[in-house]
C-alpha positions as CSV (number, residue, x, y, z in Angstrom):
1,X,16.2,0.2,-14.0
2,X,13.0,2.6,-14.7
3,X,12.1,4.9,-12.9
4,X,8.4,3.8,-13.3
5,X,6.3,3.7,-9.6
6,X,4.7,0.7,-9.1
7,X,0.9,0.8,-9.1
8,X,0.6,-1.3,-5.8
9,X,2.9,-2.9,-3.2
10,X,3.1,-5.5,-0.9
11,X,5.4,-4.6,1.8
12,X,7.5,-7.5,3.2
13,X,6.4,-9.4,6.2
14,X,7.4,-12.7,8.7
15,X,4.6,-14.5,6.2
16,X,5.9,-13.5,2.7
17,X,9.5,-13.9,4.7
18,X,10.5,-10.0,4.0
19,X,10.2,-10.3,0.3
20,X,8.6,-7.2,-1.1
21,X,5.9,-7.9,-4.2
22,X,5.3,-4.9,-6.6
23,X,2.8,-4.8,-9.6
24,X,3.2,-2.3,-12.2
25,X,0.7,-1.6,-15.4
26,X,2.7,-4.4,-17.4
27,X,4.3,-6.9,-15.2
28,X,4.8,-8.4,-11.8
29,X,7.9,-7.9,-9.8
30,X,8.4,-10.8,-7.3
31,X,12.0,-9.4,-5.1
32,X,13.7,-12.9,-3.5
33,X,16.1,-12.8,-1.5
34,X,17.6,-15.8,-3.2
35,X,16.9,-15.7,-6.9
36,X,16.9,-11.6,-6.9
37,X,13.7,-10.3,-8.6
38,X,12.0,-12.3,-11.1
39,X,10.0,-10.6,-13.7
40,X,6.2,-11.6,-14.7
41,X,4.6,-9.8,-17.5
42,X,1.0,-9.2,-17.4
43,X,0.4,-10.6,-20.8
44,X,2.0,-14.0,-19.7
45,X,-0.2,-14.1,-16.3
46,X,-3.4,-16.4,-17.1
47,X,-4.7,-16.7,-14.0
48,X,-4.6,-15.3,-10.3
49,X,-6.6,-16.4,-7.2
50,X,-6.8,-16.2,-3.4
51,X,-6.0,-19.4,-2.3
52,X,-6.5,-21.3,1.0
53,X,-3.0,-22.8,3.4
54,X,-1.7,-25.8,2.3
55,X,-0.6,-26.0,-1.4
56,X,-0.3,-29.3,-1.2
57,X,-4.2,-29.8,0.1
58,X,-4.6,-28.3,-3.3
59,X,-3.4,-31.9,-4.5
60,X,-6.0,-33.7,-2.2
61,X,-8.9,-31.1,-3.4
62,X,-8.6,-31.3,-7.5
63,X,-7.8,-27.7,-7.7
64,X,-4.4,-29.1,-9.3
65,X,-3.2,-32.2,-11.0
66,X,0.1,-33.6,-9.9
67,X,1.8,-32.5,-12.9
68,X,1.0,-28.7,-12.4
69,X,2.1,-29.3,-8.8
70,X,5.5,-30.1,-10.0
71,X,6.0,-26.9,-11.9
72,X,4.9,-24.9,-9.2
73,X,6.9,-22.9,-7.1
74,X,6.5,-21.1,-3.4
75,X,9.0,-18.4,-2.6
76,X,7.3,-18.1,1.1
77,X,4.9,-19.3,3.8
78,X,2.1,-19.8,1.2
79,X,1.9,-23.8,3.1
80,X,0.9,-22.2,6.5
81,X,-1.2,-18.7,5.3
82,X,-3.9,-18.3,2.7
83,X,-2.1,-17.2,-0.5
84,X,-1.7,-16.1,-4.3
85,X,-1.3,-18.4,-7.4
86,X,0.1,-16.5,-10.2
87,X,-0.9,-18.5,-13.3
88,X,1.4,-18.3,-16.8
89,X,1.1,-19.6,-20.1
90,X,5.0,-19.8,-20.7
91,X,8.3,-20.7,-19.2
92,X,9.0,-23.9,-17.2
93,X,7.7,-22.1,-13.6
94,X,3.6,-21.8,-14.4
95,X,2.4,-21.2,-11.3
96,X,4.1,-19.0,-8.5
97,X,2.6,-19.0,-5.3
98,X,3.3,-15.8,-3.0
99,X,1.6,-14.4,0.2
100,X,1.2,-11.1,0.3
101,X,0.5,-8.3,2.7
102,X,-3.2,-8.8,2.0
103,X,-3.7,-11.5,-0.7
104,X,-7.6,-10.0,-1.2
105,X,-6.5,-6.6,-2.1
106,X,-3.2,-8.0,-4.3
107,X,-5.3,-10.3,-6.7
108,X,-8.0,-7.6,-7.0
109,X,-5.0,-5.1,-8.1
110,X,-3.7,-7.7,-10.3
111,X,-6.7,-8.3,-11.9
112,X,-7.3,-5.0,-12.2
113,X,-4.3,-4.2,-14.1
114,X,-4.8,-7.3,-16.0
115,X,-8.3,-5.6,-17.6
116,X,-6.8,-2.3,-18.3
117,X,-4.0,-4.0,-20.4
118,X,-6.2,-6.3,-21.8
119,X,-8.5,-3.2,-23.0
120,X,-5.5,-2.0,-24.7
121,X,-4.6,-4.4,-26.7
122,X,-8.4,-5.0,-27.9
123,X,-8.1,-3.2,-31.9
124,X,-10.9,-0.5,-32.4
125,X,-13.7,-0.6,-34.7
């Protein structure tokens, strides 16, 4: 495993059920208990937000068609406490929905991190 320190955690809590969420400069690091970590790279992510309880109000709302829905997964409370959709472009998962610590703070330094990788990959003139 690297030695690389991630760039922001989320320390585990009774809402994300003790599951610690760490963002590096390239990918996401979601730890489950069940599953073990699963892996996100940055350049796959194609969308975060904060998002309001109740995923499945989502639904009901339009933010989500049913079809998304079904290839969404929660690995926590994100039903009963405003949480985070991870958006991807690829594998059969495309959305991940995740509550961390403070959901304001984790999609700002995902976003973050997002721009700086997407400025490095821009070519130069």
């Amino acid at each position: 495993m690297s030695s690389e320190q991630p760039i922001f955690v989320s320390k585990p809590t009774a809402k994300s059920l003790w599951q610690e969420y760490r963002l590096y400069p390239d990918r996401l690091v979601l730890e489950m208990h069940l599953f073990g970590p699963v892996t996100v790279p940055l350049s796959d992510v194609s969308g975060i937000a904060l998002r309001p309880a109740g995923v499945i109000f989502d639904l009901a709302r339009g933010d989500i068609g049913f079809k998304a829905l079904m290839r969404t997964v929660k690995f926590d409370l994100a039903d009963l406490n405003p949480h985070v959709t991870v958006e991807k472009e690829t594998g059969f998962w495309r959305q991940f929905r995740i509550t961390p610590e403070n959901p304001a703070e984790f999609v700002e330094a995902v976003e973050q991190a997002r721009g700086v990788l997407a400025s490095r990959r821009k070519p130069r003139k």
